[in-house]
N, CA, C and O atoms as CSV, one atom per row, in Angstrom:
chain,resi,resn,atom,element,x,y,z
A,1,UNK,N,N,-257.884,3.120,-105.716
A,1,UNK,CA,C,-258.480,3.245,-107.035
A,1,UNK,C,C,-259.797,3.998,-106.895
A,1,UNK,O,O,-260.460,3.871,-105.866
A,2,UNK,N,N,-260.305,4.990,-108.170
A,2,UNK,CA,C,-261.555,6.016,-107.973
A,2,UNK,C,C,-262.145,5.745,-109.082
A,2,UNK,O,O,-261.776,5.727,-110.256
A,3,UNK,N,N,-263.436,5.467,-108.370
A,3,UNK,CA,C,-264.317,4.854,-109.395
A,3,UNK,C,C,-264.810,6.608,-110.491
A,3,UNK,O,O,-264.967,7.821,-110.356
A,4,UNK,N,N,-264.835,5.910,-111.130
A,4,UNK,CA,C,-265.065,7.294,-112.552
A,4,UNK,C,C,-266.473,7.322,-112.240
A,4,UNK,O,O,-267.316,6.425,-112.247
A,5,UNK,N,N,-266.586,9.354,-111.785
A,5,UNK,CA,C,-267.563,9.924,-111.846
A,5,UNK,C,C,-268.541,10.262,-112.943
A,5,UNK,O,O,-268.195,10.649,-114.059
A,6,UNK,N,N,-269.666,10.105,-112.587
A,6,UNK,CA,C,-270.574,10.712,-113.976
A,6,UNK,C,C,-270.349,12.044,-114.506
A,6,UNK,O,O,-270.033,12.439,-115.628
A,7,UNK,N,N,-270.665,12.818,-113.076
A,7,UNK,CA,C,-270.117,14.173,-113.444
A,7,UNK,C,C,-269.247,14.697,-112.135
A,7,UNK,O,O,-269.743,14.994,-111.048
A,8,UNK,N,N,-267.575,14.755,-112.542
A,8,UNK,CA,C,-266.952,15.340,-111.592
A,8,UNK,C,C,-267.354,16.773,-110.629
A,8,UNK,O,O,-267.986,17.686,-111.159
A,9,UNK,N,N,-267.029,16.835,-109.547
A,9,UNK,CA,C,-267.527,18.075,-109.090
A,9,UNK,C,C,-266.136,19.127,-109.258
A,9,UNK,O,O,-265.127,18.544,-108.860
A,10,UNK,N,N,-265.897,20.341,-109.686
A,10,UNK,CA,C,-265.004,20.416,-109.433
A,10,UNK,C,C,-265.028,21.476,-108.052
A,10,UNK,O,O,-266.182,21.706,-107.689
A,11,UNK,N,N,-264.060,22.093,-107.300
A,11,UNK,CA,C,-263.880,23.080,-106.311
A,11,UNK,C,C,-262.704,24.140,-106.121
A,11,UNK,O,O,-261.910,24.127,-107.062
A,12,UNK,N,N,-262.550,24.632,-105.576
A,12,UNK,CA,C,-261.455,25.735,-105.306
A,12,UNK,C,C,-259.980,25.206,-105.986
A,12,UNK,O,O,-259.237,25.793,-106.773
A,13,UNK,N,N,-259.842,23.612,-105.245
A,13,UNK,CA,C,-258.029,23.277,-105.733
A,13,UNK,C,C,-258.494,22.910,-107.557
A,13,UNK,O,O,-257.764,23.074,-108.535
A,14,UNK,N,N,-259.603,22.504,-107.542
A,14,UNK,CA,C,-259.739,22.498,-109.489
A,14,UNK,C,C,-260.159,20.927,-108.992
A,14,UNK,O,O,-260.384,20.463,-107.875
A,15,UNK,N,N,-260.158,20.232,-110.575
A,15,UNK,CA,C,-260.938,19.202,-110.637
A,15,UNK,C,C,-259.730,18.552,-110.601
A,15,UNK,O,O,-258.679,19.112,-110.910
A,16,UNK,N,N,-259.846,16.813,-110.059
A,16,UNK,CA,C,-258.678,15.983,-109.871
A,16,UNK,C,C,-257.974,15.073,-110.931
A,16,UNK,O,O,-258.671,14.358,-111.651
A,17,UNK,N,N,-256.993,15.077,-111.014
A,17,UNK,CA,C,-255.946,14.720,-112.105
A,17,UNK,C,C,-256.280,12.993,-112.443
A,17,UNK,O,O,-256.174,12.524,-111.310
A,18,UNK,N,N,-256.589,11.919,-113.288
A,18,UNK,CA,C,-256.469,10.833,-112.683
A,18,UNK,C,C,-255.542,10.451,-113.847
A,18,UNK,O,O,-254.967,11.251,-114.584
A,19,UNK,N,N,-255.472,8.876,-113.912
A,19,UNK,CA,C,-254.865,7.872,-114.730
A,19,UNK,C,C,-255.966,7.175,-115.035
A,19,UNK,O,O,-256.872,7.042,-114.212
A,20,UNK,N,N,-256.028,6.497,-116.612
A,20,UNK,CA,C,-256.877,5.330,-117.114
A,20,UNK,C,C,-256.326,4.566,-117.165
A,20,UNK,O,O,-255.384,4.693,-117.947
A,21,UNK,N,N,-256.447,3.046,-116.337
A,21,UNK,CA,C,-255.274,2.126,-116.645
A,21,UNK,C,C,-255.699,1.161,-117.343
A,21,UNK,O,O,-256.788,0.775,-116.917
A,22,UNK,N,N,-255.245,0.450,-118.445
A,22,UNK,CA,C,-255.665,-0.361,-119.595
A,22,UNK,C,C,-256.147,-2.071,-119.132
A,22,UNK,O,O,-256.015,-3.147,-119.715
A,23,UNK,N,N,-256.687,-1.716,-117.939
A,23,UNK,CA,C,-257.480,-2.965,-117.477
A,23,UNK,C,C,-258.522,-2.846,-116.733
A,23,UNK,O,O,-258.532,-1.958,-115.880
A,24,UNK,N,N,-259.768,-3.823,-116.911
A,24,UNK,CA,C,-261.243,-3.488,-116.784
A,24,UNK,C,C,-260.971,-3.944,-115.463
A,24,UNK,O,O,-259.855,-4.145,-114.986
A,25,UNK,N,N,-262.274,-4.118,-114.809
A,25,UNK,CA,C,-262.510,-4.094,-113.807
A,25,UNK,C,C,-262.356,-5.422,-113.316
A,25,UNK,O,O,-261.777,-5.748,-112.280
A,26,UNK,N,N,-263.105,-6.407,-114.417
A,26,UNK,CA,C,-262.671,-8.282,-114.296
A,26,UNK,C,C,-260.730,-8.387,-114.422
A,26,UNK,O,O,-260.162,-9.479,-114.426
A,27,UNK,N,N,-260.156,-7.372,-114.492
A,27,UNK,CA,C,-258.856,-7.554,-114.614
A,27,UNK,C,C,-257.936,-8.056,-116.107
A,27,UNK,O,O,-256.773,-8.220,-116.474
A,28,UNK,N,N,-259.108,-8.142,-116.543
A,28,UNK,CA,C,-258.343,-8.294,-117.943
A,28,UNK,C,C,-257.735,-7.279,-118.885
A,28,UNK,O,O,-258.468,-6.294,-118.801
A,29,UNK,N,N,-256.605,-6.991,-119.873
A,29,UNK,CA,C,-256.266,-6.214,-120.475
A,29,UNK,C,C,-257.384,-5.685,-121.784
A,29,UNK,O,O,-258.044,-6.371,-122.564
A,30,UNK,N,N,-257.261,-4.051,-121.627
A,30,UNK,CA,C,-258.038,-3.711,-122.262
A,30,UNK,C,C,-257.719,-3.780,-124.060
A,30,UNK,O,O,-256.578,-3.360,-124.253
A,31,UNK,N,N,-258.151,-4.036,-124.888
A,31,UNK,CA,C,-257.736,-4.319,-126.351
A,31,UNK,C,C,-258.463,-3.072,-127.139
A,31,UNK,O,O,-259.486,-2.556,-126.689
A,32,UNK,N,N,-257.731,-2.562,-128.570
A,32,UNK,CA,C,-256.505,-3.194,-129.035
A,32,UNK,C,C,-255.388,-2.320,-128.173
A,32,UNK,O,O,-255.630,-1.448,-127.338
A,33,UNK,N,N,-254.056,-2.821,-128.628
A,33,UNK,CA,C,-252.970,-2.854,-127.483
A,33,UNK,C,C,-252.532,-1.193,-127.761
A,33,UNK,O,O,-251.573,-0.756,-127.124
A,34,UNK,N,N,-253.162,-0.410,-128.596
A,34,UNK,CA,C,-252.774,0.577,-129.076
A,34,UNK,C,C,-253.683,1.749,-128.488
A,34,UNK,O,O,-253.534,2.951,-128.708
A,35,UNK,N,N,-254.787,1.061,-127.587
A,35,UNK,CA,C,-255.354,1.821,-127.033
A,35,UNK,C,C,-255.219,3.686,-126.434
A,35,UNK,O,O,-255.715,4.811,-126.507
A,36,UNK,N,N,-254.497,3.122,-126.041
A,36,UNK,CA,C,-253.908,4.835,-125.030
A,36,UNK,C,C,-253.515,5.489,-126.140
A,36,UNK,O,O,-253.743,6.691,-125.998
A,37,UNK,N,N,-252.900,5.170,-127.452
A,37,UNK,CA,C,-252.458,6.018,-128.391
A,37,UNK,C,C,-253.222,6.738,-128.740
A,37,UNK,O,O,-253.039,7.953,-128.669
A,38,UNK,N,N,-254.413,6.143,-129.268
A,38,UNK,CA,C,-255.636,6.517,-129.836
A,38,UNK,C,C,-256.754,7.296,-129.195
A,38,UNK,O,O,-257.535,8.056,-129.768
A,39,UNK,N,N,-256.709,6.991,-127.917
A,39,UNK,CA,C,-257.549,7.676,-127.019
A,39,UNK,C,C,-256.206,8.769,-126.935
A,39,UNK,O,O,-256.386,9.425,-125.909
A,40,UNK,N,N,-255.731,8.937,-127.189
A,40,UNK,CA,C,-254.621,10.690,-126.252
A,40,UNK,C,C,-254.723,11.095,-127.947
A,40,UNK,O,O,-254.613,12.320,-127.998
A,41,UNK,N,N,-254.864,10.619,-129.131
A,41,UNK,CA,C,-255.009,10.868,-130.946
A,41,UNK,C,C,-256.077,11.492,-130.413
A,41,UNK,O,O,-255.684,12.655,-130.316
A,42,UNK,N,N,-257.215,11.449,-129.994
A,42,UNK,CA,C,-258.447,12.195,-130.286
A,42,UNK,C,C,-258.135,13.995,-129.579
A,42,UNK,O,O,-258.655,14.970,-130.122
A,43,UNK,N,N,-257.233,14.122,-128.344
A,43,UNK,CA,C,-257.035,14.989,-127.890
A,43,UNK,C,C,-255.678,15.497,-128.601
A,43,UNK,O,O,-254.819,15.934,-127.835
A,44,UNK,N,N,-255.413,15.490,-129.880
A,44,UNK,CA,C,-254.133,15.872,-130.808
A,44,UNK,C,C,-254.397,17.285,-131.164
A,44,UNK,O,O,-255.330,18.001,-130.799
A,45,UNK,N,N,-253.518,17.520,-131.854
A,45,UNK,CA,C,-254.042,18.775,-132.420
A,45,UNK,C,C,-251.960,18.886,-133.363
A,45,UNK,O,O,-250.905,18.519,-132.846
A,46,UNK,N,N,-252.168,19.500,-134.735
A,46,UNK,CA,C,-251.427,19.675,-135.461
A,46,UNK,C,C,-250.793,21.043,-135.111
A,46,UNK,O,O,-251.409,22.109,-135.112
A,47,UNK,N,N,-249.576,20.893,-134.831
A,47,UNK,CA,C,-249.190,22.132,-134.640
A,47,UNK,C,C,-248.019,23.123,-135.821
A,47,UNK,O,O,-247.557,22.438,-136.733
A,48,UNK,N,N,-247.656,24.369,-135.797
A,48,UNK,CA,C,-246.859,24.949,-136.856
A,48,UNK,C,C,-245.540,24.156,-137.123
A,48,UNK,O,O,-244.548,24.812,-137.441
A,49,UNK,N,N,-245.505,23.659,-137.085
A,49,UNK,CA,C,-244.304,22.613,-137.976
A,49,UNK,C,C,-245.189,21.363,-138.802
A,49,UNK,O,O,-244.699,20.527,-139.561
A,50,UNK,N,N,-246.542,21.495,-138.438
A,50,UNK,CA,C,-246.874,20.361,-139.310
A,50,UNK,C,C,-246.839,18.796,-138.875
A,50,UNK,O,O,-246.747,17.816,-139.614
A,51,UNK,N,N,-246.949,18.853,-137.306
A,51,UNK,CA,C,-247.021,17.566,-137.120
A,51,UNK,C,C,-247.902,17.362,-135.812
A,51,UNK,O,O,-247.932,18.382,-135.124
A,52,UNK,N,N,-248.537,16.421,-135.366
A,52,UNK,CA,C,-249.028,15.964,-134.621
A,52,UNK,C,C,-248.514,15.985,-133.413
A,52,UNK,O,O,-247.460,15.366,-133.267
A,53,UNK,N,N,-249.236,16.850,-131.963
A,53,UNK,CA,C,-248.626,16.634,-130.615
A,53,UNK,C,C,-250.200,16.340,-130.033
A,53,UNK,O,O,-251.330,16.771,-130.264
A,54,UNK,N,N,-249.383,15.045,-128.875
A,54,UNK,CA,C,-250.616,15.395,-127.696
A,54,UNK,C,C,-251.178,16.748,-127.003
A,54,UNK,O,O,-250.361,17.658,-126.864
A,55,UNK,N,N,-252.243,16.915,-126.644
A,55,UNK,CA,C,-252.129,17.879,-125.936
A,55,UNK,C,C,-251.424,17.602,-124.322
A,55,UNK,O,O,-250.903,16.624,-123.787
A,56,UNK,N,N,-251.793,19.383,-123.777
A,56,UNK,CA,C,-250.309,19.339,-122.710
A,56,UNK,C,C,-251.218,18.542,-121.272
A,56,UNK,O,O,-250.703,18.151,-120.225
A,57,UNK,N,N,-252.780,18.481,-121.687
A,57,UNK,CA,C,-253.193,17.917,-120.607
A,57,UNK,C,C,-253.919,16.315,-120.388
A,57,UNK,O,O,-254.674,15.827,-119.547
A,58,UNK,N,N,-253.098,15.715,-121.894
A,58,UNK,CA,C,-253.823,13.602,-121.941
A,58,UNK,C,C,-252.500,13.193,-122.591
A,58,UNK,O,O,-252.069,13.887,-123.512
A,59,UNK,N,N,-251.919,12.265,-122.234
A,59,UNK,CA,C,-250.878,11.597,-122.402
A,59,UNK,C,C,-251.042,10.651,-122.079
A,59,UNK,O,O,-251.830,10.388,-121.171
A,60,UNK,N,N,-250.154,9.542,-122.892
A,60,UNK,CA,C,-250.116,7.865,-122.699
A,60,UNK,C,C,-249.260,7.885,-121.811
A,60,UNK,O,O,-248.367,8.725,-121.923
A,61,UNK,N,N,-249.257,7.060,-120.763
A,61,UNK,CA,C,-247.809,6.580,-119.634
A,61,UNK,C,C,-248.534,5.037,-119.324
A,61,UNK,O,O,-249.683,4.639,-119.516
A,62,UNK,N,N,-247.338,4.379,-118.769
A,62,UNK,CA,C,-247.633,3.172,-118.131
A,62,UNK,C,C,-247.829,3.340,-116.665
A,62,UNK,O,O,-247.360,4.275,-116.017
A,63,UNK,N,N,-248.548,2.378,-116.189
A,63,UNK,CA,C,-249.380,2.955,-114.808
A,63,UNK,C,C,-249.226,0.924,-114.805
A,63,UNK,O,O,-249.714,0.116,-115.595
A,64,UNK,N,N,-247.979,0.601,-113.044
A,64,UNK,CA,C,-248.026,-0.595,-112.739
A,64,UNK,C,C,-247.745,-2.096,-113.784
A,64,UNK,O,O,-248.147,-3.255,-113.687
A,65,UNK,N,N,-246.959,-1.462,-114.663
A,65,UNK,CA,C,-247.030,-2.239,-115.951
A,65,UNK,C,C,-248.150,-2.191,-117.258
A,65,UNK,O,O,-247.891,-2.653,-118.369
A,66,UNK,N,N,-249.131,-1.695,-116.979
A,66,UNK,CA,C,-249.878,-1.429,-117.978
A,66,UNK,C,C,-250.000,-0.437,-118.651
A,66,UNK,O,O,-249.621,0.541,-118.006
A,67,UNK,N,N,-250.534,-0.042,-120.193
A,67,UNK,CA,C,-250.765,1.257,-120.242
A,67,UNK,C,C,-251.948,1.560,-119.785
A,67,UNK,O,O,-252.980,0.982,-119.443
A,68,UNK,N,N,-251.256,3.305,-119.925
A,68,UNK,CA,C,-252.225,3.989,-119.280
A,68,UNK,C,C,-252.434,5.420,-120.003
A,68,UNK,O,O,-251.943,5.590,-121.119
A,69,UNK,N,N,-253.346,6.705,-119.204
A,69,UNK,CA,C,-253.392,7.905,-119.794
A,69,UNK,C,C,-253.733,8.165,-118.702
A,69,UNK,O,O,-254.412,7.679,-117.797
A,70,UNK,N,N,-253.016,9.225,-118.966
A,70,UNK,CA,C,-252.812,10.344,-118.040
A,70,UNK,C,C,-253.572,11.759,-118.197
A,70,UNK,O,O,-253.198,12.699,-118.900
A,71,UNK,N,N,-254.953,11.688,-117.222
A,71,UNK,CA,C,-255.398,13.035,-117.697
A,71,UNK,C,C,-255.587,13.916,-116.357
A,71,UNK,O,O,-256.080,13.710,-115.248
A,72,UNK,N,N,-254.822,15.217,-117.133
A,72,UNK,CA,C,-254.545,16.412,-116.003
A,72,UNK,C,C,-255.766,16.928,-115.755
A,72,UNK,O,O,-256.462,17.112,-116.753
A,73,UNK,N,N,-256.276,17.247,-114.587
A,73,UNK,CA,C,-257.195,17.696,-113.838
A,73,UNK,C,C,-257.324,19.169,-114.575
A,73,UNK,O,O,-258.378,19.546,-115.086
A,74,UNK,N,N,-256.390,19.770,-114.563
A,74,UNK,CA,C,-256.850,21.245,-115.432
A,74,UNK,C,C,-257.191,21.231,-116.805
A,74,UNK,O,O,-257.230,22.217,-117.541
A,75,UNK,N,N,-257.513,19.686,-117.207
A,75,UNK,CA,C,-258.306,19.983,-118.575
A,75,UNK,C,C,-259.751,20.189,-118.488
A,75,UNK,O,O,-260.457,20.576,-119.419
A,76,UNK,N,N,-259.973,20.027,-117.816
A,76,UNK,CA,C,-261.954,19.965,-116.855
A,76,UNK,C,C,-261.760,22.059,-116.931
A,76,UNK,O,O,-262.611,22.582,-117.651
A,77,UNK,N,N,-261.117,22.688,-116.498
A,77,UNK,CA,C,-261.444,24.136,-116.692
A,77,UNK,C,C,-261.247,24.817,-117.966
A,77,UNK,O,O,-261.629,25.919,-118.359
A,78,UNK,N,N,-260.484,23.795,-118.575
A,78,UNK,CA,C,-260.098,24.570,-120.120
A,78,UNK,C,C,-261.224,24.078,-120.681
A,78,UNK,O,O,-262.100,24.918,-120.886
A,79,UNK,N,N,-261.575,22.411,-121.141
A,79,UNK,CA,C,-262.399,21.845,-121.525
A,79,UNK,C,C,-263.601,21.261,-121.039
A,79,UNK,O,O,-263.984,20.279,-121.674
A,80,UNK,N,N,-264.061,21.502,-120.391
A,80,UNK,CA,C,-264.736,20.336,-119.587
A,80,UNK,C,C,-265.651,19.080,-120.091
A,80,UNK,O,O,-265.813,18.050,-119.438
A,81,UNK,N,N,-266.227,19.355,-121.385
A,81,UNK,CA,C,-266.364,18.449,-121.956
A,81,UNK,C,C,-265.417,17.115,-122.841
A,81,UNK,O,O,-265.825,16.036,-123.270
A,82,UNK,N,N,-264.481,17.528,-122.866
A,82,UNK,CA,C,-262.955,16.450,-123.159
A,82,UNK,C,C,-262.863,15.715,-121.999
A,82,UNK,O,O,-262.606,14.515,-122.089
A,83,UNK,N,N,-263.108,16.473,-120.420
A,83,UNK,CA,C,-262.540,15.770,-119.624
A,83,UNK,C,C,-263.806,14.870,-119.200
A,83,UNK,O,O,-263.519,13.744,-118.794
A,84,UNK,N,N,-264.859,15.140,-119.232
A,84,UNK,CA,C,-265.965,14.132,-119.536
A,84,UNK,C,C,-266.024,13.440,-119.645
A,84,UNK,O,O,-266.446,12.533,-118.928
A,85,UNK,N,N,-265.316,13.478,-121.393
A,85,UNK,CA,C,-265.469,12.364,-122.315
A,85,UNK,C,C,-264.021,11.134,-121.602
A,85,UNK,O,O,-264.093,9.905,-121.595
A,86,UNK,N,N,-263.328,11.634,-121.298
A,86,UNK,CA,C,-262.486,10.673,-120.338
A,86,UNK,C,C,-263.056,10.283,-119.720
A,86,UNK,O,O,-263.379,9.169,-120.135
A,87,UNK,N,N,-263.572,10.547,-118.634
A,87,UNK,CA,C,-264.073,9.897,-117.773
A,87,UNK,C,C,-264.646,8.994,-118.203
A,87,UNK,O,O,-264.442,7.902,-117.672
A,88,UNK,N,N,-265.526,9.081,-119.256
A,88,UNK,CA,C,-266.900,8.650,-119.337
A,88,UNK,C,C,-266.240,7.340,-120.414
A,88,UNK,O,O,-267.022,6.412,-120.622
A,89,UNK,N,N,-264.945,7.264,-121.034
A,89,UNK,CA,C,-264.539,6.606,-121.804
A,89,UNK,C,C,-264.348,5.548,-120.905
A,89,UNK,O,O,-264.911,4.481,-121.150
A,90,UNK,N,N,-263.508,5.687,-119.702
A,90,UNK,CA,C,-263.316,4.708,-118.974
A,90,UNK,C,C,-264.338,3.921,-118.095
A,90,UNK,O,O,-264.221,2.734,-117.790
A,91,UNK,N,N,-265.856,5.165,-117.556
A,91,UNK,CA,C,-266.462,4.244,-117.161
A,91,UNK,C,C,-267.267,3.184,-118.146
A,91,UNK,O,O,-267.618,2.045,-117.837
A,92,UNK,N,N,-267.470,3.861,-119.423
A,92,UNK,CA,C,-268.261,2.895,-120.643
A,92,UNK,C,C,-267.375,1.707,-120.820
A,92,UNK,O,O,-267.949,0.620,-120.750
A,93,UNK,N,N,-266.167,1.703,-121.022
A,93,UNK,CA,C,-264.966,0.342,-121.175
A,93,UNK,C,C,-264.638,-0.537,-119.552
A,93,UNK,O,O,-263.808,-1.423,-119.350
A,94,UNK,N,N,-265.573,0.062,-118.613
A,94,UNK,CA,C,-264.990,-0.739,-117.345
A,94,UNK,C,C,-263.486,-0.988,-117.508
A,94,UNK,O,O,-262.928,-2.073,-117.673
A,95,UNK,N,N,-263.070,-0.052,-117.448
A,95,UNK,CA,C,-261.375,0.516,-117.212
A,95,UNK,C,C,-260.754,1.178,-115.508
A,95,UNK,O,O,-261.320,1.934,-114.718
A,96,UNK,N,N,-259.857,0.734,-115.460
A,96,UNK,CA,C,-259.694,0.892,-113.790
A,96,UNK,C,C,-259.383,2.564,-113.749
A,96,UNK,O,O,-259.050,2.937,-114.874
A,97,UNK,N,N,-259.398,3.427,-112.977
A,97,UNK,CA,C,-259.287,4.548,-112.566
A,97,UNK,C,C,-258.368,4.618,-111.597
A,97,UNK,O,O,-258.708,3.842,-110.704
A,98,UNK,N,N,-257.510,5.091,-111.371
A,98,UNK,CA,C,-256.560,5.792,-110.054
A,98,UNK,C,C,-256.645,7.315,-109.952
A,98,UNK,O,O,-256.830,7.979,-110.972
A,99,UNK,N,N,-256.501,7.950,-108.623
A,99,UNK,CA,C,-256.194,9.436,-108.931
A,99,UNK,C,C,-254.895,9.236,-108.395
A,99,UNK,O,O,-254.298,8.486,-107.623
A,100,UNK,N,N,-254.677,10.377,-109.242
A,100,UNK,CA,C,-253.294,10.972,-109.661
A,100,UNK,C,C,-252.835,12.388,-109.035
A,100,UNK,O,O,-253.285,13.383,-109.603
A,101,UNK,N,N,-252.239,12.524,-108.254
A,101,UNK,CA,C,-251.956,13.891,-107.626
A,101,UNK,C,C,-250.631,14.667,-108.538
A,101,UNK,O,O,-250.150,15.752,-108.210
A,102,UNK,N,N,-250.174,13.839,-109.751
A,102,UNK,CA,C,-249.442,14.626,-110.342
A,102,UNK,C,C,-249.713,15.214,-111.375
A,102,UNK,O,O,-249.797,14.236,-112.118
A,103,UNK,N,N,-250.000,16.419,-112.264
A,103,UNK,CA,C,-250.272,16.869,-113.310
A,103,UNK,C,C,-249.397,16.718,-114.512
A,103,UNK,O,O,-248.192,16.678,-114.264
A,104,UNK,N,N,-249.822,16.609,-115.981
A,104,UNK,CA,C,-248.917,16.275,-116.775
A,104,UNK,C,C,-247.742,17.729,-116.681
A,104,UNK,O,O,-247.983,18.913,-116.441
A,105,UNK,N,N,-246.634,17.126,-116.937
A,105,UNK,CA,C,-245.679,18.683,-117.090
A,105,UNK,C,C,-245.508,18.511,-118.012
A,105,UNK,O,O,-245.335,17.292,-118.030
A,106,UNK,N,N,-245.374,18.957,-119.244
A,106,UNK,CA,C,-244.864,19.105,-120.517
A,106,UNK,C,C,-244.650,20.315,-120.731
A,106,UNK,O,O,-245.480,21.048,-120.194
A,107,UNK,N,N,-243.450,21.085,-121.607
A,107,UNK,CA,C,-243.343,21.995,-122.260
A,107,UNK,C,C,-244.248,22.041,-123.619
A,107,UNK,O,O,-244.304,21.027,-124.315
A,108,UNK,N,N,-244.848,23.043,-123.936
A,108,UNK,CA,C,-246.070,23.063,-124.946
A,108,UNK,C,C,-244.749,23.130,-126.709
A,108,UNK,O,O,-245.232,23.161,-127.841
């Protein structure tokens, strides 16, 4: 588990991919249960059909039974302030951190 940086460094391979997993650090579940929805809602965006997609780099997944989000390391070069604000979401909520060596794949 990686404790969430203040400010990631990034380097040559890019900045690192992690997971937010929906439990603090005392181990308790993080509330409300809709969490990850809402946190990956802020990174939405409406697309030409008129409906709501995540973007291709924060997604909800379950991580060990819990939820979780999934944020791709190449959102730090597109955005770097989004990927910040991840970070920084999880260290303000004492939310557990893992890195993640897999990037989201989605077709856009």
């Amino acid at each position: 588990m990686l404790a969430a940086p203040s400010h990631p460094q990034s380097n040559n391979t890019g900045s690192p991919s992690f997971i937010i997993v929906g439990v603090t650090g005392q181990g308790k579940k993080f509330r409300p249960s809709d969490w990850a929805e809402r946190l990956c809602g802020v990174m939405s965006v409406f697309g030409a059909e008129r409906r709501m997609k995540y973007s291709p780099y924060v997604g909800p997944c379950h991580y060990d039974g819990q939820k979780a989000v999934l944020v791709d390391g190449r959102l730090d070069q597109i955005e770097p302030m989004a990927y910040r604000f991840m970070l920084n979401f999880a260290r303000d909520n004492d939310l557990q951190v893992v890195d993640s060596a897999c990037p989201i794949d989605r077709k856009p």
